[in-house]
N, C-alpha and C positions, 0 to 999 in steps of 0.2 A: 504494500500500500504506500509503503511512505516512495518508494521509486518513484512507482505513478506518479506519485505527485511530484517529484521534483521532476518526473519528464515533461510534464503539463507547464510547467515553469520555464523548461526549457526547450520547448516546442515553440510554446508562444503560440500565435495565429501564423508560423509558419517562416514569417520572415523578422518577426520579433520578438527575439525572445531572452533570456538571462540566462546567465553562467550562475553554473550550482554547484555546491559540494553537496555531499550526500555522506553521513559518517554511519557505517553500520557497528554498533557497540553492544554485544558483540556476535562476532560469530563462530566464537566457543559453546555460548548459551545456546546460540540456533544448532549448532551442529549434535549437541547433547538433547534438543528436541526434540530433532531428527529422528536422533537413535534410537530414543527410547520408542517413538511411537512406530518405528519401522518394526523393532524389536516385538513390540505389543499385536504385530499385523505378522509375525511371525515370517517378515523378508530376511534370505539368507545371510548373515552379517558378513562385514571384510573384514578390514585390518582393524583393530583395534572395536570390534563392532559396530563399527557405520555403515551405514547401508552400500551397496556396492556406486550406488548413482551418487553420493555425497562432491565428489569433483566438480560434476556436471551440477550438481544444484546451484554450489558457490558460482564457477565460472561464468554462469548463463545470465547469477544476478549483476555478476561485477563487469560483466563486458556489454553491459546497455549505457555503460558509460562511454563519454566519444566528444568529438568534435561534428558539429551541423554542417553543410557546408552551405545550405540554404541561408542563416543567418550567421554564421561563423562563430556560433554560445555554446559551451563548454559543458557537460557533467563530469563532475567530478568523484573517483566514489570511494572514501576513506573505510577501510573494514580494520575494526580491530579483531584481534589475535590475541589469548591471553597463554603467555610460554610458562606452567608450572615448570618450578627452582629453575629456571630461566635455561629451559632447553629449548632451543631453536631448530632441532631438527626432529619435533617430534610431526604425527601424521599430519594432522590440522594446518600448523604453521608451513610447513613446505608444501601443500599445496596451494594457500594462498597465495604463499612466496613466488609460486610457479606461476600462480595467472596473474598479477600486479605489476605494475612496473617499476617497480623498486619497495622499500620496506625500511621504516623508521624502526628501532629496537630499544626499546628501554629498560634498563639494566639496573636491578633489583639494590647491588652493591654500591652504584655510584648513587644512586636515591639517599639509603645512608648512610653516604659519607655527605650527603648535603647537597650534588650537584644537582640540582632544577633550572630545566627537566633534565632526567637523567638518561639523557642518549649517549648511546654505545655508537660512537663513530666511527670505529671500527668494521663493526658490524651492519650499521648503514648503509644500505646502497638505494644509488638511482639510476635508473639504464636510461634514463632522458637528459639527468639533470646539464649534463654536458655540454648538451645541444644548446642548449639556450642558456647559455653563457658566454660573455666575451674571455679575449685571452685573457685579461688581466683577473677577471672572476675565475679562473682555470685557472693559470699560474698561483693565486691564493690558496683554494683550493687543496690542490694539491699541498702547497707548502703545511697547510693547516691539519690535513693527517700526518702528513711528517711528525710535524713537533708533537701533535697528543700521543702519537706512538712511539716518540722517544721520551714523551715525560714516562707515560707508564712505565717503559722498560726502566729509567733512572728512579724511577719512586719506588719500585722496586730493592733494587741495586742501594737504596739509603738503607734500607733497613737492616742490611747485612754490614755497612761498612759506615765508619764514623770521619772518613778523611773523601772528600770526594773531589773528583779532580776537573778545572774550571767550565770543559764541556757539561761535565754531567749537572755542575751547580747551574749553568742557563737553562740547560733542558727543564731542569725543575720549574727553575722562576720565571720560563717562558709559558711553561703549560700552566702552571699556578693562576699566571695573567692570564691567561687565554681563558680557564672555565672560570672566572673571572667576573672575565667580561659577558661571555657566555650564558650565564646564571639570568634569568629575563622569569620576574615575577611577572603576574597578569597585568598588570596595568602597566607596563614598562613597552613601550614598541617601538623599533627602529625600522628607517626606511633601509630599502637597500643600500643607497651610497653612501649612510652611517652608519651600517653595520661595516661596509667593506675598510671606510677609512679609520675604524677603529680596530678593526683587526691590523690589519699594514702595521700602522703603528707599532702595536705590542711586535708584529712580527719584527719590525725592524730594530727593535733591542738586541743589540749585542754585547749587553753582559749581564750578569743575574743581579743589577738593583732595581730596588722597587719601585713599581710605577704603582699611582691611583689611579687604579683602574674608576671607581666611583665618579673622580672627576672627570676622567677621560670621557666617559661617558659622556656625562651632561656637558662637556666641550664639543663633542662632536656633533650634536645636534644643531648646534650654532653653524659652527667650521663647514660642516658638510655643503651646507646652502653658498657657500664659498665658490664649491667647485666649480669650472666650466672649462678644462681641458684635465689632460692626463698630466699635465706639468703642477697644476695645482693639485694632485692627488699627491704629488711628492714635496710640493713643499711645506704644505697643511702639514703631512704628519712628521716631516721634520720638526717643526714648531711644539708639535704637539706633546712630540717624545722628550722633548727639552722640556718642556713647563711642567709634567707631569711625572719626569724620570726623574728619583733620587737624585742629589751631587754625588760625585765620586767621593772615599772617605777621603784625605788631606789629613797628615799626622801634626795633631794638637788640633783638630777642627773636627765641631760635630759633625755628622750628616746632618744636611737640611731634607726634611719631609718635602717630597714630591709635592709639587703647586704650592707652596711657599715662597716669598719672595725674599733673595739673599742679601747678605750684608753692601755685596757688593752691586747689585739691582738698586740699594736705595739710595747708597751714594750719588748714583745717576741719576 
């Protein structure tokens, strides 16, 4: 019922119509309702007792999503998946997996330790996302599973060893920054080219001191509106990384806290 109607939304009268998401939450519960009452009509079970058509029921609902070409409006169709103790290759989730075009995973462990939301970027993929991105959102990107996939391997690697050496102290305080920044309560929303120039930034630190991230934040929503070439993409977060990255320490002188103004700023 609820499809229909977001197709009727996206239909339109044909040539006008709206772009729709559609979230099915979930289809665990529908697939367990499945069972039971297939089971009750005494249909042969498969694998794990689901009826043999359980693919075909999901696929048939999830692929009435699409592009019109009549009015060019969008259905969208988000299904969740619930992974008990966060197995990802049980029946349910990989056949999902099979008909979607890619799969956000949230990960039971980073939840708590406090990362919200707590995506497994690792285990994230999207077979589109690519495409409609430029190079500079690709080259990020990419750089962006780098570094989380060497924080983890270095956060690791802390727990066994108390001397670490100056690659592995960035690795940390770069991924640090990063879920960081990352961390997006509900009422918090960034556009795209303030999400992009606030990632840069943190990526562009080359050493483990601390940036405010908090203010970087609420800088970039200013800065952002700045933009209007790819040259101002690099000199905003040069700026940015200066006002908001710790001082180096200097022997007989505090660190100054990141966005603070120094002794030497007020002499000026």
């Amino acid at each position: 019922a609820a499809c229909a109607m977001a197709e009727n939304l996206w239909y339109g009268d044909g040539k006008t119509g709206q772009d729709v998401i559609i979230m099915y939450d979930d289809l665990s519960s529908h697939a367990e309702a499945y069972r039971q009452l297939s089971l009750l009509q005494e249909v042969d079970p498969g694998r794990d007792s689901y009826p043999g058509d359980i693919f075909y029921t999901h696929s048939s609902l999830l692929e009435r999503a699409g592009r019109l070409l009549s009015n060019d409006k969008t259905l969208t169709s988000l299904p969740v998946v619930l992974t008990p103790n966060d197995d990802i290759t049980a029946y349910l989730s990989t056949n999902i997996m099979s008909i979607t075009d890619g799969q956000i995973i949230f990960d039971l462990g980073y939840f708590r330790r406090g990362v919200r939301p707590a995506v497994n970027a690792g285990l994230s993929v999207s077979r589109v996302g690519g495409q409609a991105q430029t190079k500079r959102q690709k080259k990020l990107s990419s750089a962006l599973f780098k570094a989380l996939a060497k924080y983890h391997q270095a956060d690791e690697f802390s727990h066994f060893s108390s001397q670490l050496s100056k690659e592995t102290r960035l690795d940390l305080a770069r991924g640090k920054h990063l879920y960081q920044a990352l961390a997006q309560p509900p009422e918090e929303l960034f556009m795209l080219p303030e999400q992009q120039l606030m990632l840069e930034t943190i990526m562009k630190s080359d050493d483990d001191r601390t940036i405010d991230v908090k203010g970087l934040k609420a800088a970039t929503k200013v800065r952002a509106t700045e933009i209007k070439s790819e040259e101002d993409y690099d000199r905003i977060e040069a700026e940015l990384l200066e006002q908001f990255r710790a001082q180096p320490l200097v022997a007989g002188v505090s660190q100054a806290e990141p966005g603070t103004v120094t002794d030497k700023e007020k002499k000026s």
